[in-house]
Structures are given as structure tokens and as C-alpha cells.
N, CA, C and O atoms as a GROMACS GRO file, in nm:
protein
  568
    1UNK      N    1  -0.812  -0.784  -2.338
    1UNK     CA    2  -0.825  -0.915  -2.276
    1UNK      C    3  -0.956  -0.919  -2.198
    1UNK      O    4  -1.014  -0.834  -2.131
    2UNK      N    5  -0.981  -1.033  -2.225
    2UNK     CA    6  -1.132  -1.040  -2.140
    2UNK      C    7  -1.104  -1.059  -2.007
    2UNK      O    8  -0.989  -1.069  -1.967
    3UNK      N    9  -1.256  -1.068  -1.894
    3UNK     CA   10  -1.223  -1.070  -1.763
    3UNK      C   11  -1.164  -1.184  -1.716
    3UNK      O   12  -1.097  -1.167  -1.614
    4UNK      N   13  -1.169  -1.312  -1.766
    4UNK     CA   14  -1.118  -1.438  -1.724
    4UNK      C   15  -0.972  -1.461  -1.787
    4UNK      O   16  -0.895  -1.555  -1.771
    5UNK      N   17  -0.960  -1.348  -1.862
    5UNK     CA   18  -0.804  -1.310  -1.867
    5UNK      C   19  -0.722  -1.249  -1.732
    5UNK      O   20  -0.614  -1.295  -1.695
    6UNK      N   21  -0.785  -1.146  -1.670
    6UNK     CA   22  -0.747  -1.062  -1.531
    6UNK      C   23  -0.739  -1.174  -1.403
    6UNK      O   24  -0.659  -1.212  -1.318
    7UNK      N   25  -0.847  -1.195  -1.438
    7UNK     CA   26  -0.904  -1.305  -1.312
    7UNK      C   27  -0.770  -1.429  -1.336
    7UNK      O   28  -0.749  -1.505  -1.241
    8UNK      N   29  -0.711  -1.439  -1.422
    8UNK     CA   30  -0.611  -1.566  -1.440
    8UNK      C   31  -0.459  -1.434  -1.357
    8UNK      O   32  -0.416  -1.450  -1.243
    9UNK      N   33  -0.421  -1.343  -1.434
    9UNK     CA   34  -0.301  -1.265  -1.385
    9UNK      C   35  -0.333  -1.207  -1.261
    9UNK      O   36  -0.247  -1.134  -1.212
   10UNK      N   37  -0.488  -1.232  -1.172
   10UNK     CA   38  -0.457  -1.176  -1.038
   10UNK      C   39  -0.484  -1.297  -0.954
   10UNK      O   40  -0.516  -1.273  -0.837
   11UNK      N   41  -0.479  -1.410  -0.987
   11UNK     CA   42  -0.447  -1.560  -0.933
   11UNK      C   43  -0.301  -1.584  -0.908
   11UNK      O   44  -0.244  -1.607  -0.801
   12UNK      N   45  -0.240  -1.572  -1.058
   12UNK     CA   46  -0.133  -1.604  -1.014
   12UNK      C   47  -0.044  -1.494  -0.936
   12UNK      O   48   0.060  -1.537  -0.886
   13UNK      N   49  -0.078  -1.338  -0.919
   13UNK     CA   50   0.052  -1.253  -0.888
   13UNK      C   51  -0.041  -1.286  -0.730
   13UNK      O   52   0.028  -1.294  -0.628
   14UNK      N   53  -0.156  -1.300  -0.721
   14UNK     CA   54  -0.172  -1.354  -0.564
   14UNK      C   55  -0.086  -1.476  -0.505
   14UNK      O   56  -0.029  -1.476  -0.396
   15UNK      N   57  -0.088  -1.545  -0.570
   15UNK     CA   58  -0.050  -1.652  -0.518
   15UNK      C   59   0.103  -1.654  -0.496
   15UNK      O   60   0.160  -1.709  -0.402
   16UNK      N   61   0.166  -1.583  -0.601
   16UNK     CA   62   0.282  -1.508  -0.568
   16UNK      C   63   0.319  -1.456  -0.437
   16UNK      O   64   0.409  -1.500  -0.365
   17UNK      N   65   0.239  -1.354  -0.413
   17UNK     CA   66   0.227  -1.248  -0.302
   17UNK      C   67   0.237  -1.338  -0.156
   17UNK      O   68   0.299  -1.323  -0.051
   18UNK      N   69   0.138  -1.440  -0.209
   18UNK     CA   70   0.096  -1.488  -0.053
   18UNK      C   71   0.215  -1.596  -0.033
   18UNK      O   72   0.238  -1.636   0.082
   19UNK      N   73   0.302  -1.652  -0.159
   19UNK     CA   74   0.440  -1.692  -0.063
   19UNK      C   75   0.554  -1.611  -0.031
   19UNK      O   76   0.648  -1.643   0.041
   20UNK      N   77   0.534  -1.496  -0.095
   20UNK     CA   78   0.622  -1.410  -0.047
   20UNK      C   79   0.749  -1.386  -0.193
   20UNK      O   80   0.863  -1.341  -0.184
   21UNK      N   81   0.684  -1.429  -0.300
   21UNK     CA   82   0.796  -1.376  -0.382
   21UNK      C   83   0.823  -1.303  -0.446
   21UNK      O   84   0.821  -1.307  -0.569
   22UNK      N   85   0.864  -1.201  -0.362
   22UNK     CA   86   0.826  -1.030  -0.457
   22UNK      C   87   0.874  -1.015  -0.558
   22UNK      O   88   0.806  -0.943  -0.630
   23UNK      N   89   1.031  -1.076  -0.633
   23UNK     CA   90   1.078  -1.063  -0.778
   23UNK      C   91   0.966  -1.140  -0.876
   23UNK      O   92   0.981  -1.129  -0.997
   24UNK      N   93   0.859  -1.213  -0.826
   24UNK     CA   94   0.830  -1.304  -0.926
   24UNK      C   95   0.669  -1.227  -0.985
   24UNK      O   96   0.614  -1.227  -1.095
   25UNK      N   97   0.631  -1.164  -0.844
   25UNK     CA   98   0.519  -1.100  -0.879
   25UNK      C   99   0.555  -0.935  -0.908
   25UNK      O  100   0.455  -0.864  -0.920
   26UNK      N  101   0.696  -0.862  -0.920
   26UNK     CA  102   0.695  -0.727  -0.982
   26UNK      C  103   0.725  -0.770  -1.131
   26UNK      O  104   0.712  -0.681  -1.215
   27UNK      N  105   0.767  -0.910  -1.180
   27UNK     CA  106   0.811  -0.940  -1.329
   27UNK      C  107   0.672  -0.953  -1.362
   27UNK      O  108   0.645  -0.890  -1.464
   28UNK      N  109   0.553  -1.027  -1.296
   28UNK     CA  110   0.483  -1.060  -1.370
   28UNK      C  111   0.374  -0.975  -1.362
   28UNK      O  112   0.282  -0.998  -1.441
   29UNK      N  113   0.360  -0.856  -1.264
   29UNK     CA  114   0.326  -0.709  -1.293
   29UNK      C  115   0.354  -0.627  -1.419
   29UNK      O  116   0.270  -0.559  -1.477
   30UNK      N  117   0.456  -0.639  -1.446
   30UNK     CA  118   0.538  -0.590  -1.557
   30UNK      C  119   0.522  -0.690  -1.681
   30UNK      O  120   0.592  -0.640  -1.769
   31UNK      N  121   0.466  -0.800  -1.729
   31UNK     CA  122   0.451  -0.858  -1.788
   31UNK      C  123   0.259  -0.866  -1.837
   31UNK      O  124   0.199  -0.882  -1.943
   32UNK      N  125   0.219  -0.846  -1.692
   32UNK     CA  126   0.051  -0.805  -1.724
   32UNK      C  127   0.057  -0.663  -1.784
   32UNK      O  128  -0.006  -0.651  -1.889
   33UNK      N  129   0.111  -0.570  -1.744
   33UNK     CA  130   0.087  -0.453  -1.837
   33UNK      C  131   0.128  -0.460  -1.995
   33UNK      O  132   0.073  -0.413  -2.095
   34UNK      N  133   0.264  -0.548  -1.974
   34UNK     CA  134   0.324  -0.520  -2.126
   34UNK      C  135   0.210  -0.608  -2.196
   34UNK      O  136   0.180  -0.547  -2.299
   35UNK      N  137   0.133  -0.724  -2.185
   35UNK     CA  138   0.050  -0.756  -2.282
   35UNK      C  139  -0.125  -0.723  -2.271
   35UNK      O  140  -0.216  -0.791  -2.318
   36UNK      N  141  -0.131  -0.589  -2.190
   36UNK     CA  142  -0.199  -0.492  -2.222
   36UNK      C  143  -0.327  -0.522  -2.153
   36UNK      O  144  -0.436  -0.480  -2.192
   37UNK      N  145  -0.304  -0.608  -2.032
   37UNK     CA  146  -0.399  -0.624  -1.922
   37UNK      C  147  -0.384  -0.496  -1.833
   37UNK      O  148  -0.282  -0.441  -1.791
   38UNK      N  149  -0.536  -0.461  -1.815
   38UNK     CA  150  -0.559  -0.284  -1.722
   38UNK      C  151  -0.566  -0.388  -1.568
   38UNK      O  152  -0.650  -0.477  -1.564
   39UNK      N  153  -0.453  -0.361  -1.428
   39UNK     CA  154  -0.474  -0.430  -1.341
   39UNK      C  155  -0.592  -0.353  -1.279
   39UNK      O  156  -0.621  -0.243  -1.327
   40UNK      N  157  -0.655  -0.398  -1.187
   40UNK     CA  158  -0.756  -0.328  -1.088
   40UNK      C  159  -0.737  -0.320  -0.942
   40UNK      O  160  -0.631  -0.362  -0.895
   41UNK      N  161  -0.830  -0.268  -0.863
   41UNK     CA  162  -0.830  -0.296  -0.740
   41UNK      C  163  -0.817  -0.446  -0.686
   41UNK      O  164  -0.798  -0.444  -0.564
   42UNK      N  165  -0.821  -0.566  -0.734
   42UNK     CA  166  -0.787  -0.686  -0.714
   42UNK      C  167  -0.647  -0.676  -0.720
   42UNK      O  168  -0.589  -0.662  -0.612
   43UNK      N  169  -0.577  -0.680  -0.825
   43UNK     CA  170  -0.453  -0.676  -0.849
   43UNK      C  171  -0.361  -0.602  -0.751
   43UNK      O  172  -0.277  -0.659  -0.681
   44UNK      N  173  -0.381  -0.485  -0.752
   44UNK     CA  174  -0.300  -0.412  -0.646
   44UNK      C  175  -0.329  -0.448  -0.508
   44UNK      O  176  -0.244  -0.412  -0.427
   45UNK      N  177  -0.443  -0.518  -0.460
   45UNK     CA  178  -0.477  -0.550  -0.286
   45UNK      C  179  -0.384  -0.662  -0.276
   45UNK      O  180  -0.308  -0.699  -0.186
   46UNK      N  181  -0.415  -0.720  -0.425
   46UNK     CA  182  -0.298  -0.905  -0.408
   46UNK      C  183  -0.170  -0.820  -0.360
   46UNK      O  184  -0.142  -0.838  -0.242
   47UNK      N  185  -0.125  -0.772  -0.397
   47UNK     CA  186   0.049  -0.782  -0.410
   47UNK      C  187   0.108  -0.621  -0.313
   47UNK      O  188   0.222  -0.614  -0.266
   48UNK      N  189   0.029  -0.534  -0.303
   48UNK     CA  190   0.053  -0.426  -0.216
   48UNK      C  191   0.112  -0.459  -0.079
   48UNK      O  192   0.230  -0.442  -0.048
   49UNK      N  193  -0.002  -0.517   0.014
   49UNK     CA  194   0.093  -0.626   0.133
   49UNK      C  195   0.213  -0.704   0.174
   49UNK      O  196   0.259  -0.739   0.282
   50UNK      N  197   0.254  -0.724   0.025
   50UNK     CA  198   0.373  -0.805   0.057
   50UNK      C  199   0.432  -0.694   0.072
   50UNK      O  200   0.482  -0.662   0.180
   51UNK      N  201   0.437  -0.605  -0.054
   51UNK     CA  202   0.538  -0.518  -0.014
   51UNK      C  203   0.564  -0.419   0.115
   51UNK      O  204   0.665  -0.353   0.137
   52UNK      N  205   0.437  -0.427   0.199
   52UNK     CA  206   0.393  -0.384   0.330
   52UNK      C  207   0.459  -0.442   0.427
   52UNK      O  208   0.534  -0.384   0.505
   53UNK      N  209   0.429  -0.586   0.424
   53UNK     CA  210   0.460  -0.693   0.514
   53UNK      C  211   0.649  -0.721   0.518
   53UNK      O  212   0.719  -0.766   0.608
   54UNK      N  213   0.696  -0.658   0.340
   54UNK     CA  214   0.861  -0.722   0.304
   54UNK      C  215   0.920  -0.604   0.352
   54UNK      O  216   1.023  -0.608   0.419
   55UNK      N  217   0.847  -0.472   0.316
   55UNK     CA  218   0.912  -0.333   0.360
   55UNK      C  219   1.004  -0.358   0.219
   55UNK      O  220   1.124  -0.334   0.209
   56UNK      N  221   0.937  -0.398   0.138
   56UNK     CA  222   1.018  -0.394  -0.033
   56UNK      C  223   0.957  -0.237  -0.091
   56UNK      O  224   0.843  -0.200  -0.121
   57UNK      N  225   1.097  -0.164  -0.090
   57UNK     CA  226   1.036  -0.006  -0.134
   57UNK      C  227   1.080  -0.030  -0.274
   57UNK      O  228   1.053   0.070  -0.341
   58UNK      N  229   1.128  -0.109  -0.335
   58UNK     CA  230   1.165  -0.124  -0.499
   58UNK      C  231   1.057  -0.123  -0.558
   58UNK      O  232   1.020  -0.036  -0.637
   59UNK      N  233   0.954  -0.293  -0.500
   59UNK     CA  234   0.842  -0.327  -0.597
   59UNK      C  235   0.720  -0.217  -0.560
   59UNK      O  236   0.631  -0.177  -0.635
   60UNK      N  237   0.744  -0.186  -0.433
   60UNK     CA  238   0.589  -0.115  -0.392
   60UNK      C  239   0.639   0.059  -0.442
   60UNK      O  240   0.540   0.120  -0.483
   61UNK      N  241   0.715   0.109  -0.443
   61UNK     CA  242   0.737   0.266  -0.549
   61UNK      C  243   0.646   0.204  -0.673
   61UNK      O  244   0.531   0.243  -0.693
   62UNK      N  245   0.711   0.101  -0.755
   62UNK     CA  246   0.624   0.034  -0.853
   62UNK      C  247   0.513   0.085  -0.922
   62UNK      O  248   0.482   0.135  -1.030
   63UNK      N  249   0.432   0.024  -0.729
   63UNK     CA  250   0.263   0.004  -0.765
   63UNK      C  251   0.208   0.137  -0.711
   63UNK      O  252   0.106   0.193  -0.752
   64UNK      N  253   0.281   0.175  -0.625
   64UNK     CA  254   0.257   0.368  -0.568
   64UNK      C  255   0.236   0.426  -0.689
   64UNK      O  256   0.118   0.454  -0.709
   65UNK      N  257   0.338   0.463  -0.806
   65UNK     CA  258   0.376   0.511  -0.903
   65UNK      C  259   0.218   0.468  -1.018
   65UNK      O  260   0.154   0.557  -1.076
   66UNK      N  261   0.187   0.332  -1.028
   66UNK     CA  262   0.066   0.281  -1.108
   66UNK      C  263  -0.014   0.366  -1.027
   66UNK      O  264  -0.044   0.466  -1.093
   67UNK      N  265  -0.063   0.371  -0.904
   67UNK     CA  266  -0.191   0.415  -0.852
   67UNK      C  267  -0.210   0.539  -0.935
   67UNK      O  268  -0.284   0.565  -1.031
   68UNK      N  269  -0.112   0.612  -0.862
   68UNK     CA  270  -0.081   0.783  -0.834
   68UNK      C  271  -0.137   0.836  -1.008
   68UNK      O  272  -0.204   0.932  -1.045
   69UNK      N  273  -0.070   0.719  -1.086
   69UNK     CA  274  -0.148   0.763  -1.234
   69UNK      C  275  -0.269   0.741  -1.263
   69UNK      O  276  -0.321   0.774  -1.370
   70UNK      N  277  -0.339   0.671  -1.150
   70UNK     CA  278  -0.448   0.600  -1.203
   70UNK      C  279  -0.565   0.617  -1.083
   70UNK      O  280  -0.650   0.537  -1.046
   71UNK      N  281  -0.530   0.782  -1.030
   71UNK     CA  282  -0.597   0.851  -0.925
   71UNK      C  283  -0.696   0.782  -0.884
   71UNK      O  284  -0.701   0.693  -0.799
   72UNK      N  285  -0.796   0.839  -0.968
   72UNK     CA  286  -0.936   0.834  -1.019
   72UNK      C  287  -0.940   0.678  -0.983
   72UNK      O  288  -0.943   0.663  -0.861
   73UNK      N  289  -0.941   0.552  -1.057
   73UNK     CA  290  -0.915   0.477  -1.037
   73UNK      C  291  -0.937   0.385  -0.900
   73UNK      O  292  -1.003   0.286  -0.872
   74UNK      N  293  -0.851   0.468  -0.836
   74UNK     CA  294  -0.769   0.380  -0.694
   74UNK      C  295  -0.824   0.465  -0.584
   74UNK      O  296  -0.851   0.415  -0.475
   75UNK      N  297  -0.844   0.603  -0.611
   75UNK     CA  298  -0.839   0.716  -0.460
   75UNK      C  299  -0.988   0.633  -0.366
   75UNK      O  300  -0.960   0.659  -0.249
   76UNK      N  301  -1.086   0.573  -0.365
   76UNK     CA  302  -1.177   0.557  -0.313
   76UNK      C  303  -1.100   0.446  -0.237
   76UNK      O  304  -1.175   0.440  -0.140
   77UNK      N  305  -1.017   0.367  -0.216
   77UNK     CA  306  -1.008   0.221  -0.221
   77UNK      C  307  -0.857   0.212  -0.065
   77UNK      O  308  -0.742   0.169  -0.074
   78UNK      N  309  -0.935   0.275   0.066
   78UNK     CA  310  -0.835   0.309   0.144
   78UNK      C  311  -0.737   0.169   0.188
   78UNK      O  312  -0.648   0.204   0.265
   79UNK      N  313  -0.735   0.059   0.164
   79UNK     CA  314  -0.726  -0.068   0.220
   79UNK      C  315  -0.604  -0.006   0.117
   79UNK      O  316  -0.589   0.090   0.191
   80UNK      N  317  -0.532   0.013   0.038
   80UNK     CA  318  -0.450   0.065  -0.088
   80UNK      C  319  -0.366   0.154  -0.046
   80UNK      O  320  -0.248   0.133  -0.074
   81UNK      N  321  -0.394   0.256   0.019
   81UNK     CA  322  -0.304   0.304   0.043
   81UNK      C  323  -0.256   0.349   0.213
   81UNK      O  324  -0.175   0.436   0.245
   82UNK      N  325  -0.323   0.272   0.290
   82UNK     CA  326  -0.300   0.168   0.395
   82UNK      C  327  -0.234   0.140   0.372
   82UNK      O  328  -0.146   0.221   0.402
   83UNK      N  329  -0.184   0.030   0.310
   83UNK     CA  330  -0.083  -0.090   0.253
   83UNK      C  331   0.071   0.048   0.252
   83UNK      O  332   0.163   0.052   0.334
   84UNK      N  333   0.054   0.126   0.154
   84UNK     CA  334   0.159   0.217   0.130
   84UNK      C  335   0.205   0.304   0.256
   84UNK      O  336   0.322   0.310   0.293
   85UNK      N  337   0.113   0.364   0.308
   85UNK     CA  338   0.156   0.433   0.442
   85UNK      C  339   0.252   0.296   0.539
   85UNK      O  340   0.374   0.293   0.554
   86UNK      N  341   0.178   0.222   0.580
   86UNK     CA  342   0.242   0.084   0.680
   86UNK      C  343   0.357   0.035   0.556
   86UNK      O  344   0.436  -0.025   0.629
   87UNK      N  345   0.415   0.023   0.411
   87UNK     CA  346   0.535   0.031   0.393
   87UNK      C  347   0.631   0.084   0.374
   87UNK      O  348   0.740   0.028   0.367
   88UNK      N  349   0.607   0.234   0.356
   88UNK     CA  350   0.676   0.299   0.388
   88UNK      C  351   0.749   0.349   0.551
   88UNK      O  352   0.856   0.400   0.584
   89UNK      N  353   0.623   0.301   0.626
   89UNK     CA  354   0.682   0.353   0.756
   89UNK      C  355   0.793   0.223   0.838
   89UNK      O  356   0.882   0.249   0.919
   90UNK      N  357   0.750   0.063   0.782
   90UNK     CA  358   0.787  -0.057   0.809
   90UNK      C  359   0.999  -0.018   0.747
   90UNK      O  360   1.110  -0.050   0.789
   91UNK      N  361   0.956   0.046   0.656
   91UNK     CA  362   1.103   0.073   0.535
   91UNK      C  363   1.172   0.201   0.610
   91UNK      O  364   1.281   0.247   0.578
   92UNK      N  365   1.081   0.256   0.728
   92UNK     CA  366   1.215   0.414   0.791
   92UNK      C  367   1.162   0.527   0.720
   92UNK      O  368   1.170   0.642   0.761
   93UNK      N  369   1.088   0.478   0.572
   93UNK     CA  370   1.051   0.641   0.517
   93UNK      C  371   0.936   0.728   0.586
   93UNK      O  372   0.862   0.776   0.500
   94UNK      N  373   0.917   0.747   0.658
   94UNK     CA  374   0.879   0.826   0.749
   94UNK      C  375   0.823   0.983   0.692
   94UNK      O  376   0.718   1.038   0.726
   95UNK      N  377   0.927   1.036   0.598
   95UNK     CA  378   0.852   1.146   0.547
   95UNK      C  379   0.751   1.098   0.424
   95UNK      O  380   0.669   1.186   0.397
   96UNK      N  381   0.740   0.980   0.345
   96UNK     CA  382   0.703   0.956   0.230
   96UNK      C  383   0.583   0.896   0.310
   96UNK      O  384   0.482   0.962   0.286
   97UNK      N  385   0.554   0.775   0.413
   97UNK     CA  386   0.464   0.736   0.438
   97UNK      C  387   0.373   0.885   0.503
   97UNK      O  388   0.250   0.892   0.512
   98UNK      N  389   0.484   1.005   0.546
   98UNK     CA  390   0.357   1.088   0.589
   98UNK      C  391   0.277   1.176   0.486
   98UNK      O  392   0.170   1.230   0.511
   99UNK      N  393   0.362   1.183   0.343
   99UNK     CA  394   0.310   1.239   0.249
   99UNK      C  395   0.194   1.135   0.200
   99UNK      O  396   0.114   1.187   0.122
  100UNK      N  397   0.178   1.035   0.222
  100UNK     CA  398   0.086   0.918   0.193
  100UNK      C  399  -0.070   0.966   0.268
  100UNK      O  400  -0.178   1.000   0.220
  101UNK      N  401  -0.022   0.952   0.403
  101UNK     CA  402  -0.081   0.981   0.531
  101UNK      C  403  -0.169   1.104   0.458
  101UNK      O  404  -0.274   1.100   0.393
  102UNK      N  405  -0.090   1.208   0.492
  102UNK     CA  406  -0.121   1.364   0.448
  102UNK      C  407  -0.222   1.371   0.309
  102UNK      O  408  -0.327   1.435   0.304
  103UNK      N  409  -0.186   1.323   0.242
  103UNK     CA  410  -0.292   1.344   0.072
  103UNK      C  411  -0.410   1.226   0.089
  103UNK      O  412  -0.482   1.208  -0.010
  104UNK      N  413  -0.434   1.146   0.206
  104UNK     CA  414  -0.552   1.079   0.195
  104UNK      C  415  -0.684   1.146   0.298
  104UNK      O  416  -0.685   1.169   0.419
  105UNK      N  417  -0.773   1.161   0.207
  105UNK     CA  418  -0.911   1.266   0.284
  105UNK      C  419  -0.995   1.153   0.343
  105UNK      O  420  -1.115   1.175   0.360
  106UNK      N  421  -0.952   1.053   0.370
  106UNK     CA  422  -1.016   0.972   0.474
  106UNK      C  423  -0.892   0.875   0.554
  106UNK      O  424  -0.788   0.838   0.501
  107UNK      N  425  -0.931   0.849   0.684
  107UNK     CA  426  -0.807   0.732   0.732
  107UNK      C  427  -0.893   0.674   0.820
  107UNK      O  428  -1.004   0.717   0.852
  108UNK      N  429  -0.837   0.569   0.861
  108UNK     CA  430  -0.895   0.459   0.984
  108UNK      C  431  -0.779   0.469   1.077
  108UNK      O  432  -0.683   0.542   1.098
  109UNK      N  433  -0.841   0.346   1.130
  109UNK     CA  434  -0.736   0.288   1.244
  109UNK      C  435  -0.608   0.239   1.212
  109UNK      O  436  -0.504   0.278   1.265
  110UNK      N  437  -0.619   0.131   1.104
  110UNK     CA  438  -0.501   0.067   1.016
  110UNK      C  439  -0.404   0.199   0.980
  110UNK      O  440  -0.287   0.199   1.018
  111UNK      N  441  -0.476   0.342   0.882
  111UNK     CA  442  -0.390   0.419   0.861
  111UNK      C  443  -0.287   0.529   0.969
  111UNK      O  444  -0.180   0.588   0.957
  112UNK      N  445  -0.402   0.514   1.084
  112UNK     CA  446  -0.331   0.621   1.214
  112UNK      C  447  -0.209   0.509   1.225
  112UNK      O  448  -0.093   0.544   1.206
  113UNK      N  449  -0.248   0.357   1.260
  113UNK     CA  450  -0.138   0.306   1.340
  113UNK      C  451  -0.016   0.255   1.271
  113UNK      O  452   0.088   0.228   1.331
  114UNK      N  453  -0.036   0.241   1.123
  114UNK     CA  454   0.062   0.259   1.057
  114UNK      C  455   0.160   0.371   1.073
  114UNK      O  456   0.280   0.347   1.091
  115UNK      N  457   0.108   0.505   1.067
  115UNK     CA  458   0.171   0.600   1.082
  115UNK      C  459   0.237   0.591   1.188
  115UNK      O  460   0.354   0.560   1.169
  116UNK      N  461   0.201   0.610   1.323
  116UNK     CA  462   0.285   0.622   1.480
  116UNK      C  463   0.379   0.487   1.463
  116UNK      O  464   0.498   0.508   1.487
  117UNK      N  465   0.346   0.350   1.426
  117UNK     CA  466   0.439   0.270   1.447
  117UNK      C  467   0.612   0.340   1.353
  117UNK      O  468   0.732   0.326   1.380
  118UNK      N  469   0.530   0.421   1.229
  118UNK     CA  470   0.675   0.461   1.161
  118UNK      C  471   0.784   0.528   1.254
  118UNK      O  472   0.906   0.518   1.268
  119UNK      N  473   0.665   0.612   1.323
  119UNK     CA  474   0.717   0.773   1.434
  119UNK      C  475   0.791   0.686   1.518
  119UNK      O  476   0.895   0.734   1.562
  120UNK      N  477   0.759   0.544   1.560
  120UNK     CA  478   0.766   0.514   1.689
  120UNK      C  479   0.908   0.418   1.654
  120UNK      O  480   0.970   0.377   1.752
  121UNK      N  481   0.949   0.390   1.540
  121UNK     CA  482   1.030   0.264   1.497
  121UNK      C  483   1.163   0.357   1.475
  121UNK      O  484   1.279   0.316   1.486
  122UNK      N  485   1.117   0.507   1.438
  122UNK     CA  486   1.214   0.588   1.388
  122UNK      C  487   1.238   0.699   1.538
  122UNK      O  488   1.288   0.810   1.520
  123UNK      N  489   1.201   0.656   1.664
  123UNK     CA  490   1.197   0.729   1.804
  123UNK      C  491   1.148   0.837   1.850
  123UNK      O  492   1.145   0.895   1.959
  124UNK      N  493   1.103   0.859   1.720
  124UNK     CA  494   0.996   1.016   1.712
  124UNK      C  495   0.845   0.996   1.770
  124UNK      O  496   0.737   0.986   1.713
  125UNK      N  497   0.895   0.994   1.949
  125UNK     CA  498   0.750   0.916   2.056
  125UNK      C  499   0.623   1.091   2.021
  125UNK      O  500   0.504   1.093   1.989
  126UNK      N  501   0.696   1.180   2.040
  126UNK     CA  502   0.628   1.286   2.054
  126UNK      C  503   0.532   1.281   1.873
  126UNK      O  504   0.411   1.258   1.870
  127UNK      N  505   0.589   1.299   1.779
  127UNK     CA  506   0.506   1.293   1.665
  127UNK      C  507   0.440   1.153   1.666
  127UNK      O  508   0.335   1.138   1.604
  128UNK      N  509   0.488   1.061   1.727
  128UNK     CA  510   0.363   0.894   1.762
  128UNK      C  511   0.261   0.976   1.883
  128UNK      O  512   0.158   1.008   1.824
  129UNK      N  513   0.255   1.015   2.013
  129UNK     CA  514   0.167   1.068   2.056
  129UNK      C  515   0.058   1.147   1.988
  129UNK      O  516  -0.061   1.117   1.978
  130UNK      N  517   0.137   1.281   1.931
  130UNK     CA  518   0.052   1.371   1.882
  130UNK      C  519  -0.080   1.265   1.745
  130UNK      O  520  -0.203   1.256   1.747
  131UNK      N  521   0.012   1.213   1.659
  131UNK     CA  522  -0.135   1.116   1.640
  131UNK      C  523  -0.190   1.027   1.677
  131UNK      O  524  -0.277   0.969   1.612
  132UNK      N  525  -0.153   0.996   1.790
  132UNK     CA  526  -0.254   0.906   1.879
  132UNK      C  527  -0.376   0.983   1.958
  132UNK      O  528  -0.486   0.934   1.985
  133UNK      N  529  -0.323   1.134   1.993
  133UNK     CA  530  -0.388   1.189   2.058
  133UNK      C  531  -0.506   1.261   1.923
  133UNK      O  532  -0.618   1.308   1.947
  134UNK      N  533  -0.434   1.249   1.770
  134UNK     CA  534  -0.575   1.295   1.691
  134UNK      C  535  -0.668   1.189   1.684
  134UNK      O  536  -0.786   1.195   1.652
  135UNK      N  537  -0.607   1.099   1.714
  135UNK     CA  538  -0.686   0.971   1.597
  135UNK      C  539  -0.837   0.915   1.720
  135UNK      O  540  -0.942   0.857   1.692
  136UNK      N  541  -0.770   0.976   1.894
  136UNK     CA  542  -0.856   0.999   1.964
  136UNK      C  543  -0.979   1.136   1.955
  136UNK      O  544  -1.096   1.126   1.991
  137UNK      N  545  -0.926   1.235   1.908
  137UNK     CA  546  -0.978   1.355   1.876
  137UNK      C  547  -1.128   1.364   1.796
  137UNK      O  548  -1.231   1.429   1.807
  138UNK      N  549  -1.081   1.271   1.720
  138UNK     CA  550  -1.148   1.213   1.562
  138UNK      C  551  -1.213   1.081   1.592
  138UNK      O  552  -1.274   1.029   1.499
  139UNK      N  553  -1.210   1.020   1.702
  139UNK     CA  554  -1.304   0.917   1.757
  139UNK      C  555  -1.301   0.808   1.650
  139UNK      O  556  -1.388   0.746   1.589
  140UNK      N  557  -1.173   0.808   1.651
  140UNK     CA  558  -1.121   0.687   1.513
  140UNK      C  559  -1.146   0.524   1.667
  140UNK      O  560  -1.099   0.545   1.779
  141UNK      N  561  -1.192   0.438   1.648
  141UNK     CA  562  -1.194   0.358   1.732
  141UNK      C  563  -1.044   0.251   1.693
  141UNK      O  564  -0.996   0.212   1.586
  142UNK      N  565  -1.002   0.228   1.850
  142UNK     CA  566  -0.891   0.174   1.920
  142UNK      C  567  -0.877   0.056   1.938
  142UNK      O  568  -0.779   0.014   1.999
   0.00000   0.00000   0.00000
């Protein structure tokens, strides 16, 4: 498919995303692959958030699962798995957003405070300190 093919399936699973209808944009995820559209870094920024924002661990395993195959791909693109750390930790998974956390060789601010809000939602103040006190360490700005 050409590019004004992509550019049409990451319109609409955006526009999806941005009202919030996560069954409509994991069908039509699943419907861009089956007719053999490659999604990109567009595609996954559209629709990653919701599942951030819904704490939907169904659709966003999903798009975790697409990345994770598609390393190479995706690993440069931290706004991505941002999104995954802050839904997993929004969802209680706490060990999965830290395995997120843990395998990314760069983080920001977005990724520290994703993390502690998980520590902090799940009462674990001491593991929310201890990375507050790295993310100071590391002169991550506040």
C-alpha cells in the first residue's frame, strides 16, 4: 500500500483514539495489518495513549507485543514506550511497567514519573522515593 494508504489508517485509528474508542481502534489495528499495511511510529503514538490514559492492558499488550517484534523499528522512539511504562503502572502492573522502565537505555521525566506514580498508586512510597531520588541523581529535570 502506498503512503496515502497509511496516512488514511493512521487518521482514522487517531481519530478513534482521540474519542476514546479503544474496541474500534484495536479492530481496526487488526484490520490494517490483515490487509498488509506496515503501521509506523505514527500509528502506534495515535493509539498507545489511550491505552495509557484507559489503563486498557488488553489493547495496549497488543501494541507492546507489535513493538517488542519490531525492536529495531520502535527502540529509538521514547514517547512509545513512555506511553507503556505510564499504562502499565495506571493498570497496578507495577512489575511489567518496571520491566518496561528497566530495558529502556534512555528515560526522561515522563518515564521516571510514570514509574513512582505506579510505586506510589500501589503504596510502595519507599521504591517512589528511591526513584525520585535517581531521577535527581541523573539531573533528569523536575
Amino acid at each position: 500500500m502506498d503512503e496515502k494508504g497509511l496516512i488514511t489508517w493512521n487518521s482514522m485509528l487517531s481519530g478513534f483514539a482521540h474519542m476514546d474508542r479503544a474496541e474500534e481502534v484495536s479492530f481496526l489495528f487488526r484490520e490494517m495489518l490483515y490487509e498488509g499495511v506496515e503501521p509506523n511510529f505514527v500509528t502506534i503514538a495515535s493509539v498507545l495513549p489511550l491505552c495509557a490514559r484507559k489503563a486498557n492492558l488488553q489493547h495496549g499488550k497488543e501494541f507492546h507485543c507489535y513493538m517488542v517484534k519490531r525492536e529495531e523499528q520502535f527502540s529509538g522512539h521514547l514517547l512509545l514506550w513512555n506511553s507503556l511504562v505510564e499504562m502499565y503502572s495506571r493498570s497496578g502492573k507495577v512489575l511489567e511497567a518496571r520491566k518496561v522502565f528497566d530495558s529502556l537505555s534512555r528515560r526522561d521525566k515522563v518515564t521516571y514519573t510514570s514509574m513512582i506514580m505506579g510505586y506510589g498508586r500501589r503504596g510502595d512510597g519507599e521504591k517512589a522515593l528511591k526513584l525520585f531520588e535517581e531521577m535527581r541523581r541523573r539531573a533528569i529535570p523536575i
